[in-house]
Backbone as JSON, one array per atom type, in Angstrom:
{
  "sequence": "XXXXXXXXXXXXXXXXXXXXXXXXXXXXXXXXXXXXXXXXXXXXXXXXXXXXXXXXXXXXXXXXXXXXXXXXXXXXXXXXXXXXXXXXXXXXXXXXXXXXXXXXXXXXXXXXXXXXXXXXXXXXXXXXXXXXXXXXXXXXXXXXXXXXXXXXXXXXXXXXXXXXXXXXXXXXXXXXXXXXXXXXXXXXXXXXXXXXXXXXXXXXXXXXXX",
  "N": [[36.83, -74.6, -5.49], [37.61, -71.42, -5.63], [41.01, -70.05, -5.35], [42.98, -67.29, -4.67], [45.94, -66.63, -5.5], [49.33, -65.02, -4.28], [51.43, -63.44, -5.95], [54.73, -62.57, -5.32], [57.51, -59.89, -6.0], [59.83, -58.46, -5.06], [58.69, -54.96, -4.95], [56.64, -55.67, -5.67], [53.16, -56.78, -7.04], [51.53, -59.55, -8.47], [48.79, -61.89, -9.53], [47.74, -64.86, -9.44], [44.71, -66.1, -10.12], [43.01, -68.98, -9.19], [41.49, -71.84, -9.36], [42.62, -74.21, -8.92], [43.6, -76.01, -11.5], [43.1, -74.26, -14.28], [44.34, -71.15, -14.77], [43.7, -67.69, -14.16], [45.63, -64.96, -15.06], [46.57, -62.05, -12.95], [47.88, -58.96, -13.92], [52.06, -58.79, -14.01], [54.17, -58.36, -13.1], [57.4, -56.79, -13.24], [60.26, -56.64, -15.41], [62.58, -58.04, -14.35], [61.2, -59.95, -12.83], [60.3, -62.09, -14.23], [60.95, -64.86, -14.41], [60.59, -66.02, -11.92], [57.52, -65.33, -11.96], [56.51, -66.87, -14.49], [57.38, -69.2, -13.21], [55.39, -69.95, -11.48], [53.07, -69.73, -12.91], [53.41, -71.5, -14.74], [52.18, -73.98, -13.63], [49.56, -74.66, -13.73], [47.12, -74.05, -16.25], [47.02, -71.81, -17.62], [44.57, -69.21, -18.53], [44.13, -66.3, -19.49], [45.55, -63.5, -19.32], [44.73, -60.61, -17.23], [45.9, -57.13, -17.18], [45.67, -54.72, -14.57], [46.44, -52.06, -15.07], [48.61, -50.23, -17.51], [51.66, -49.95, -16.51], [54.88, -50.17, -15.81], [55.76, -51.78, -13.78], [53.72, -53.88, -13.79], [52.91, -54.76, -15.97], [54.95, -55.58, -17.38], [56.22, -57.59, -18.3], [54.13, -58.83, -19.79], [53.6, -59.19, -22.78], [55.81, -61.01, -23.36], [55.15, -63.42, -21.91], [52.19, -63.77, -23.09], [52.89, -64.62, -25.52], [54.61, -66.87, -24.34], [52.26, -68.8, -23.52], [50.03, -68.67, -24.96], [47.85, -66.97, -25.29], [45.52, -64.37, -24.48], [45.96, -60.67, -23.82], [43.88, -58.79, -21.44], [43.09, -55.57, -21.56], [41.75, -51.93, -20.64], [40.65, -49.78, -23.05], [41.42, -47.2, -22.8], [43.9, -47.23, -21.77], [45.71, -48.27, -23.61], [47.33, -46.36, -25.11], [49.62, -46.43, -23.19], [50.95, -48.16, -23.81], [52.77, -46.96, -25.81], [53.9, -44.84, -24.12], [54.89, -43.59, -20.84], [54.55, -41.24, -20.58], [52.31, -40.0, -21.83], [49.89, -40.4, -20.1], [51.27, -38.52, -17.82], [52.01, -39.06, -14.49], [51.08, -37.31, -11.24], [51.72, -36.6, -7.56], [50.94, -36.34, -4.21], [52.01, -34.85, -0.83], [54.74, -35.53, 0.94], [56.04, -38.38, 0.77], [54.51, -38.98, -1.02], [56.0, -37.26, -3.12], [58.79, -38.25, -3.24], [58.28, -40.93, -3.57], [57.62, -40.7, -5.88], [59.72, -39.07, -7.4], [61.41, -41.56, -7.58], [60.52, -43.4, -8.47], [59.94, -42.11, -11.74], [62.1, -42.03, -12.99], [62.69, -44.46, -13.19], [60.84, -45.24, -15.14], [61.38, -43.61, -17.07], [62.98, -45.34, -18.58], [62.03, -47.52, -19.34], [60.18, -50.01, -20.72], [57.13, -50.85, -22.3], [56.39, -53.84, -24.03], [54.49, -54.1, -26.46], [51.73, -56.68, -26.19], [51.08, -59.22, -28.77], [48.38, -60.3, -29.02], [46.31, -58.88, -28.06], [42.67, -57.8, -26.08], [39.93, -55.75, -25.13], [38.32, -54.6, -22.31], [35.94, -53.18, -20.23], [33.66, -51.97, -17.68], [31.81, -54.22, -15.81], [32.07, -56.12, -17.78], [32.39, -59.95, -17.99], [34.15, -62.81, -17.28], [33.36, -65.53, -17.68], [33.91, -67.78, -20.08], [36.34, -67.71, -19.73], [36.22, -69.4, -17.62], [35.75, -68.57, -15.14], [34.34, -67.21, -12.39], [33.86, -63.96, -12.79], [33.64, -60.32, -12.92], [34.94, -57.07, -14.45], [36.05, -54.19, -13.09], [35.63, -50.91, -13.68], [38.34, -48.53, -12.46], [39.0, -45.82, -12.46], [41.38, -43.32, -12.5], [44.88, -43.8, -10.86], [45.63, -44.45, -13.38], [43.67, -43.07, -16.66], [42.43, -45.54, -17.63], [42.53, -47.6, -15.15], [41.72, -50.32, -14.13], [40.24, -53.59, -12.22], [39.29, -56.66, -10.96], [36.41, -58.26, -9.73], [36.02, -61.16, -8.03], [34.53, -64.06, -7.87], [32.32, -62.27, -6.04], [33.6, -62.05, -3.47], [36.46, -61.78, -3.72], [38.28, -59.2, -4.6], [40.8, -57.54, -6.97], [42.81, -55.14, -7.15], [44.89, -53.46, -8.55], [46.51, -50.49, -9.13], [44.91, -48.9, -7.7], [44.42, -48.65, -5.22], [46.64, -48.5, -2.15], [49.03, -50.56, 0.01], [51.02, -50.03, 1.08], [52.07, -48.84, 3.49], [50.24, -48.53, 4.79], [46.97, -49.15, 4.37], [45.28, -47.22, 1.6], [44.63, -44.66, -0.59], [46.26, -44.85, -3.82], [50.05, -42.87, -3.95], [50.82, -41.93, -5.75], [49.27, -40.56, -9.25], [47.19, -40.03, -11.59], [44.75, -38.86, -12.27], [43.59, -36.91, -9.51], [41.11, -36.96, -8.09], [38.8, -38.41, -9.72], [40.71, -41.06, -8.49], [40.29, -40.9, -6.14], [37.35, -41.71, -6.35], [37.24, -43.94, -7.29], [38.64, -44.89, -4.92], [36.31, -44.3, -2.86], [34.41, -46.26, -4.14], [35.17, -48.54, -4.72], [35.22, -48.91, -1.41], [32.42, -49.4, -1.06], [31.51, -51.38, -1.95], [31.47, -53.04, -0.57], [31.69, -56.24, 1.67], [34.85, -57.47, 1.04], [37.86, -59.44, -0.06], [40.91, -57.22, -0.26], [43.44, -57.28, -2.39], [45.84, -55.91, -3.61], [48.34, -54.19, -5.71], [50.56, -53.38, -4.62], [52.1, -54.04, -1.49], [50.4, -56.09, 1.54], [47.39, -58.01, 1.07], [44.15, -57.36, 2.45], [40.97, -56.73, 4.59], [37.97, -55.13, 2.98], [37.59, -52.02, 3.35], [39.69, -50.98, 4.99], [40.5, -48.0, 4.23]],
  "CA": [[37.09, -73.45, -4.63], [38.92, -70.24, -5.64], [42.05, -69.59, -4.52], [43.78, -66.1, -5.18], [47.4, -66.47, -4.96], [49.88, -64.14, -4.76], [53.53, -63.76, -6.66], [55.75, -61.6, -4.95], [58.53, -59.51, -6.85], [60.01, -56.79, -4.92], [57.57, -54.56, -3.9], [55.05, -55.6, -7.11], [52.16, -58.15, -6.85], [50.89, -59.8, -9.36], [48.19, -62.89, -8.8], [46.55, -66.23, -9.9], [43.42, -66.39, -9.83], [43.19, -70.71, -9.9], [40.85, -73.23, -9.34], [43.51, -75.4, -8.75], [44.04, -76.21, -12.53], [43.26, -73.58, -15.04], [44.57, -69.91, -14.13], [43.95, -66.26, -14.87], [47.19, -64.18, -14.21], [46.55, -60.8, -13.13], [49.16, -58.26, -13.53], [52.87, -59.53, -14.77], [55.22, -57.6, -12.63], [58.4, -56.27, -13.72], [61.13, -57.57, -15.9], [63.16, -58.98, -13.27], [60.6, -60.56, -11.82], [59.96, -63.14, -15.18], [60.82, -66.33, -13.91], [59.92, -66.4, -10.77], [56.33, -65.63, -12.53], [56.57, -67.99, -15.4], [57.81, -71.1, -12.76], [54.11, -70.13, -10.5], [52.17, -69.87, -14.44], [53.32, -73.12, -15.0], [52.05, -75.41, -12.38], [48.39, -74.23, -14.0], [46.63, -74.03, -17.63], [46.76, -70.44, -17.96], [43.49, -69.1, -19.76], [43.9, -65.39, -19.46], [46.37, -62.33, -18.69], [44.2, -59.21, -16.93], [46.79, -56.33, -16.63], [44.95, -53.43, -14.24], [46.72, -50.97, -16.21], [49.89, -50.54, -18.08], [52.84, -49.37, -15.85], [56.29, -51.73, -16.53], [55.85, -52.81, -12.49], [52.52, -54.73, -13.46], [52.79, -55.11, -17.56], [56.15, -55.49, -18.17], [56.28, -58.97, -18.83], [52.57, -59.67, -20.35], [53.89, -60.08, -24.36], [56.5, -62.33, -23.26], [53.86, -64.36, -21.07], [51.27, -64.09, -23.78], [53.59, -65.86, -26.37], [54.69, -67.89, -23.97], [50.85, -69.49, -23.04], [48.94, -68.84, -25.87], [46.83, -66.36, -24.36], [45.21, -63.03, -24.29], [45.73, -59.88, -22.74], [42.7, -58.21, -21.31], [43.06, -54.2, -20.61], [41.36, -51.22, -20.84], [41.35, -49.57, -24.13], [41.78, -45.91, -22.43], [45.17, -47.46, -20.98], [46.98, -48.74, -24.86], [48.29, -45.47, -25.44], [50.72, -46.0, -22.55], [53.05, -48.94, -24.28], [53.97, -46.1, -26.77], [54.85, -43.78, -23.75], [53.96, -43.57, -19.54], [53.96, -39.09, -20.56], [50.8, -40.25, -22.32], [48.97, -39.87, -19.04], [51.63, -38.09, -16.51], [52.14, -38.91, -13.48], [51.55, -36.37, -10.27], [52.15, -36.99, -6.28], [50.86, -35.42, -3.01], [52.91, -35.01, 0.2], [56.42, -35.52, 1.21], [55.92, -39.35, 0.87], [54.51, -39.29, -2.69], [57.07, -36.33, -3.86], [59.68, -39.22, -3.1], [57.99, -42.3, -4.77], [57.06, -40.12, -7.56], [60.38, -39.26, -8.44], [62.01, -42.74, -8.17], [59.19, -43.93, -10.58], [60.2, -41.25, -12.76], [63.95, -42.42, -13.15], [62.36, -46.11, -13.68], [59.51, -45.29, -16.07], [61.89, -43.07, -18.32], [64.46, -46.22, -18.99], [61.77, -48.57, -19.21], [59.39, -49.37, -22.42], [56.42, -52.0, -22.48], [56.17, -54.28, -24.9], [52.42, -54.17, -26.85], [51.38, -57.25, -26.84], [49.98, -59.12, -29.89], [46.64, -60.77, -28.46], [45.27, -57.55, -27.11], [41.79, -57.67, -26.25], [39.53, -54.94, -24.54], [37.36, -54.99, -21.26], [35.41, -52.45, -19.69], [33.15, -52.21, -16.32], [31.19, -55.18, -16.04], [32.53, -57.48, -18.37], [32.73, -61.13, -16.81], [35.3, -63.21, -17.76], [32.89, -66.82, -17.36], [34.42, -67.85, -20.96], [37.68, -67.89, -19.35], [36.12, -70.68, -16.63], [36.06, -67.8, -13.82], [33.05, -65.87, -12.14], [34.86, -62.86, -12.28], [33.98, -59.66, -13.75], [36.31, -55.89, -14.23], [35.15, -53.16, -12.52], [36.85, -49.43, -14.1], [38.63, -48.01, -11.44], [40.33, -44.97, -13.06], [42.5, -42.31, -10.9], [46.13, -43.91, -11.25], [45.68, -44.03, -15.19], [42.16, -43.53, -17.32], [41.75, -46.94, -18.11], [42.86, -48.64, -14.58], [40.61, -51.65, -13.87], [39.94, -54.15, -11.09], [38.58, -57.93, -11.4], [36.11, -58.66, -8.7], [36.08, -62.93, -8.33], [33.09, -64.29, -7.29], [31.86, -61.12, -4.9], [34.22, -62.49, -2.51], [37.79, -61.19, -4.1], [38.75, -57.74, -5.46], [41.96, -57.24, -7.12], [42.78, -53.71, -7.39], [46.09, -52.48, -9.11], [47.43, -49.81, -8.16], [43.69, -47.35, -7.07], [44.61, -48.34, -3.55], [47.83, -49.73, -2.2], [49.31, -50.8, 1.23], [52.89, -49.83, 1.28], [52.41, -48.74, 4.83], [48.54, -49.08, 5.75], [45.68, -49.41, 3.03], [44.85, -46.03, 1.52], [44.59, -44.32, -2.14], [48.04, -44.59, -3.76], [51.08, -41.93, -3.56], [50.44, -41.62, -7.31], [48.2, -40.67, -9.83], [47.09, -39.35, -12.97], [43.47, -37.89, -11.97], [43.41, -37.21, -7.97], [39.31, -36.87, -8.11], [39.19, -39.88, -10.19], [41.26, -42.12, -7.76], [38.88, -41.03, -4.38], [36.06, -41.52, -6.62], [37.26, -44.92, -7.2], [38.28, -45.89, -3.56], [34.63, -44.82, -2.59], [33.26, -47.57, -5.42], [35.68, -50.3, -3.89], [34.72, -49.03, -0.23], [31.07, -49.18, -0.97], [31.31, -53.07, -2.99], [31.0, -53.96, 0.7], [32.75, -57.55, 1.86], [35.42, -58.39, -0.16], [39.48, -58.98, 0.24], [41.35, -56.26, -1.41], [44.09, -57.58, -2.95], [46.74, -54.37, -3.58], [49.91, -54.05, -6.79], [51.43, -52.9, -3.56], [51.62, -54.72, -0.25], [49.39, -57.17, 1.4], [45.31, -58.45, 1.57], [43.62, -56.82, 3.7], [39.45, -56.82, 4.15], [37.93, -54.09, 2.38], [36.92, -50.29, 4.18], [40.38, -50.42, 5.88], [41.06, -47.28, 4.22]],
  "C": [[38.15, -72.56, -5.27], [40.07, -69.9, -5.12], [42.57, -68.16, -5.07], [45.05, -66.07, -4.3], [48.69, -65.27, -5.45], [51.44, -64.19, -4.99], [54.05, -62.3, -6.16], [56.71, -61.02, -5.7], [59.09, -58.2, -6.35], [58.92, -56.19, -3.72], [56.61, -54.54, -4.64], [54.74, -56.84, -6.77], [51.85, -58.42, -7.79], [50.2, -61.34, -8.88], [47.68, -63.7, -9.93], [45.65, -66.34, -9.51], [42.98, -68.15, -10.42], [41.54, -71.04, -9.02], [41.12, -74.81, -9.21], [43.66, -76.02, -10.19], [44.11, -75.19, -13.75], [43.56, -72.19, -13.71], [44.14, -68.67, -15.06], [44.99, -65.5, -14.11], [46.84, -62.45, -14.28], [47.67, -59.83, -12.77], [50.24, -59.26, -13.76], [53.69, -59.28, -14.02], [56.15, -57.19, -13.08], [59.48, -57.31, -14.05], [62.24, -58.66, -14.79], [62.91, -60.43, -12.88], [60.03, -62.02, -12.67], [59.79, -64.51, -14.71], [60.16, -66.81, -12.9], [57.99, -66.18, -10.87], [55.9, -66.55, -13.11], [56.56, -69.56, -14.15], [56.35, -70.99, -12.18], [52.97, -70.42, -11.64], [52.27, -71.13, -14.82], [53.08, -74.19, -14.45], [50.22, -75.0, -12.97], [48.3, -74.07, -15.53], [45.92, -72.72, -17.6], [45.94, -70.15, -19.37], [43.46, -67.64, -20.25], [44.79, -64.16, -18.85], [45.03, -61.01, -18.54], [45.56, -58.38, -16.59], [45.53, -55.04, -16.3], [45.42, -52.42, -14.63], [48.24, -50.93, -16.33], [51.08, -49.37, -17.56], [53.89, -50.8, -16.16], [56.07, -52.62, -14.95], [54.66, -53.48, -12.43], [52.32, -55.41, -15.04], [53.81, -55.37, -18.33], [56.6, -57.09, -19.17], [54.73, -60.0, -19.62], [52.59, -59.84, -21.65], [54.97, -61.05, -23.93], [55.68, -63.31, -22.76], [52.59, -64.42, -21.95], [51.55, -65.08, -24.5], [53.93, -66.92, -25.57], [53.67, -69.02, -24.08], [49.9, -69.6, -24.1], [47.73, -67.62, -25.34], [46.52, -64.85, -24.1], [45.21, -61.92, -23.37], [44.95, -59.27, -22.59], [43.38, -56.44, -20.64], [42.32, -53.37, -21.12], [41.3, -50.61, -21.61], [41.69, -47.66, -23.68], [43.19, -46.18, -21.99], [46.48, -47.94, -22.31], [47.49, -48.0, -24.95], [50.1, -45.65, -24.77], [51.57, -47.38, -22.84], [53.66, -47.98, -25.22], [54.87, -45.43, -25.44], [54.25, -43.48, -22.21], [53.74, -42.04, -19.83], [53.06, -39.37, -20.98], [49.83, -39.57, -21.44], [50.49, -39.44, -17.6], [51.4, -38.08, -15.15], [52.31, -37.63, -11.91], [51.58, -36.79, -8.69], [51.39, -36.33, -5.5], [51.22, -35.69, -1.74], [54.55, -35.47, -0.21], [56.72, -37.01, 0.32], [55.47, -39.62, -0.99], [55.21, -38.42, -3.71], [58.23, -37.54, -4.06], [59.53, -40.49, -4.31], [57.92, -41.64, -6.06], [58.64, -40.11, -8.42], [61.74, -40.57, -8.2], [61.55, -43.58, -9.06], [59.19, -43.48, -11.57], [61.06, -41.87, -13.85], [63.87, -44.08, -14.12], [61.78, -45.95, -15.09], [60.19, -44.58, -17.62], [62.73, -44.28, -19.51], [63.44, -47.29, -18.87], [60.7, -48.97, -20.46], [58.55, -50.93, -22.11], [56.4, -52.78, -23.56], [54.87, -54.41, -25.48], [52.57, -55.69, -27.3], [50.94, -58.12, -27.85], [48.53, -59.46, -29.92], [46.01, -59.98, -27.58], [44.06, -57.88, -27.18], [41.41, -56.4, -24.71], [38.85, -55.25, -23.61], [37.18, -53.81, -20.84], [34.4, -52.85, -18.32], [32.04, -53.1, -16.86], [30.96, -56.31, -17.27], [32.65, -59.07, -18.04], [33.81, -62.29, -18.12], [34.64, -65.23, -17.36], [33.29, -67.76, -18.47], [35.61, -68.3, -21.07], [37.42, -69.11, -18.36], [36.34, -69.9, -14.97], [34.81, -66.94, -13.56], [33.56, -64.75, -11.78], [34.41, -61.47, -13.17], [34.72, -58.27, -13.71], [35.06, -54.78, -13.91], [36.19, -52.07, -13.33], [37.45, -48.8, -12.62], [39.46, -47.19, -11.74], [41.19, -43.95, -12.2], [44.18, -42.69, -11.66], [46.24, -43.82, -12.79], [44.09, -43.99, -15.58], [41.99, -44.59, -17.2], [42.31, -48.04, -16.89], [41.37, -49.52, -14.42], [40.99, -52.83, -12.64], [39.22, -55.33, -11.45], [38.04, -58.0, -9.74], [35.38, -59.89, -8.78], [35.04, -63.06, -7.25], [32.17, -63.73, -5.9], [32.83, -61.57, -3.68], [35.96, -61.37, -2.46], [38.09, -60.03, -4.41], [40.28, -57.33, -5.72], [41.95, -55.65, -7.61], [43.48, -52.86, -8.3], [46.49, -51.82, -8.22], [46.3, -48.7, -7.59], [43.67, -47.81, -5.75], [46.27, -48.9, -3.76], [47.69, -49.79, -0.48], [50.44, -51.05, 1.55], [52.98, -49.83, 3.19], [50.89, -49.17, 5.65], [47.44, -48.61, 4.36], [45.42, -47.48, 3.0], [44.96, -45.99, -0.51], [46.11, -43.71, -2.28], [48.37, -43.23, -3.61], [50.8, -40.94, -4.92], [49.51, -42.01, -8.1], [47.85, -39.85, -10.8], [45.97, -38.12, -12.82], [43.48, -37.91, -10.32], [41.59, -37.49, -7.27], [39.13, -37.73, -8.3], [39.77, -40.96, -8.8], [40.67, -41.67, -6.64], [37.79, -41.22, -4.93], [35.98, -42.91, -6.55], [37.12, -45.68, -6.02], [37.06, -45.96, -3.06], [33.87, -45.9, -3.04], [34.02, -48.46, -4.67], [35.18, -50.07, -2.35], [33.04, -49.58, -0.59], [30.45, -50.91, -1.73], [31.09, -53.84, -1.4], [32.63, -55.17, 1.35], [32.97, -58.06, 1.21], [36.86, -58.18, 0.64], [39.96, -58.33, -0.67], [42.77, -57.33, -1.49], [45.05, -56.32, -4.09], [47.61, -55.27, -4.78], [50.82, -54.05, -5.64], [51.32, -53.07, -2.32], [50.6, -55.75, -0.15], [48.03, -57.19, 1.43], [45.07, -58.08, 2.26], [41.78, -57.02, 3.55], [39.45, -55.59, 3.83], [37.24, -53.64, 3.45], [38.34, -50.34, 5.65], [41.27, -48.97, 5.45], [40.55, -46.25, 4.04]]
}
């Protein structure tokens, strides 16, 4: 049986996708947040890092956690540009509410620098990850950056990133790179039917609560 568990850090998610012995770790969360990742990575035989795209509050820690485990990171290849630099793909906001988040993410994102990696590997939409010991495969879900992505675990699960969140009630985040793009996406996750979303930001909810 699948479990999808989730690691808290703040206000960043990042998850195990187990089987009760091997894991895939999606998303890393932010430097801070290391250990208290690493101690949940280690109770499991981590096979696989997915990062849904490369911001420091979901990728910050995925070359330290690669070396650690032995183990590859899977992302998008429209999304590498951004360990040189998050201006790569600029960030923009809409409303009061995402004028705010936007620019405390600013302040963060300037003073903050990813590490690349060295076991990069690529994934695109409909990839499956059965190789790894998981019926799981990545959906594209671009909007917050080109190359965000989404693992949906055996039609049941859907992890998202950051193309929805649920800071306050499920909706398409505050921020975002393409605004067209990211409603084009939530339509594709509304329309996957019955699944649990699984948010970067806040908690599970069933999917089409937004």
């Amino acid at each position: 049986m699948i479990e999808i568990k989730r690691i808290k850090g703040g206000t960043d998610n990042c998850y195990l996708v187990t089987d009760g012995g091997q894991a895939i770790l999606v998303d890393t969360a932010s430097g801070q947040n290391l250990d208290q990742v690493m101690a949940e990575c280690d109770k499991y035989t981590l096979k696989l890092i997915v990062l849904t795209h490369v911001h420091f509050d979901h990728a910050e820690n995925a070359a330290a956690l690669s070396a650690r485990y032995g183990v590859p990171v899977a992302i998008h290849r429209k999304d590498e540009e951004l360990f040189d630099s998050f201006d790569k793909q600029p960030l923009k906001s809409s409303g009061l509410v995402g004028c705010v988040v936007l620019g405390m993410s600013l302040k963060v994102l300037r003073n903050t620098t990813v590490a690349r990696p060295d076991n990069l590997i690529y994934v695109e939409e409909g990839d499956d990850l059965n190789a790894y010991g998981f019926n799981a495969k990545v959906i594209e879900l671009p909007g917050h950056t080109l190359g965000s992505i989404g693992l949906d675990v055996e039609g049941r699960h859907l992890l998202v990133g950051d193309a929805l969140d649920n800071w306050i009630r499920p909706g398409t985040g505050h921020l975002f790179y393409d605004k067209e793009a990211t409603r084009k996406s939530a339509e594709k996750i509304r329309a996957l039917g019955d699944r649990t979303i699984y948010y970067g930001h806040g908690k599970p909810t069933p999917n089409g609560l937004f």
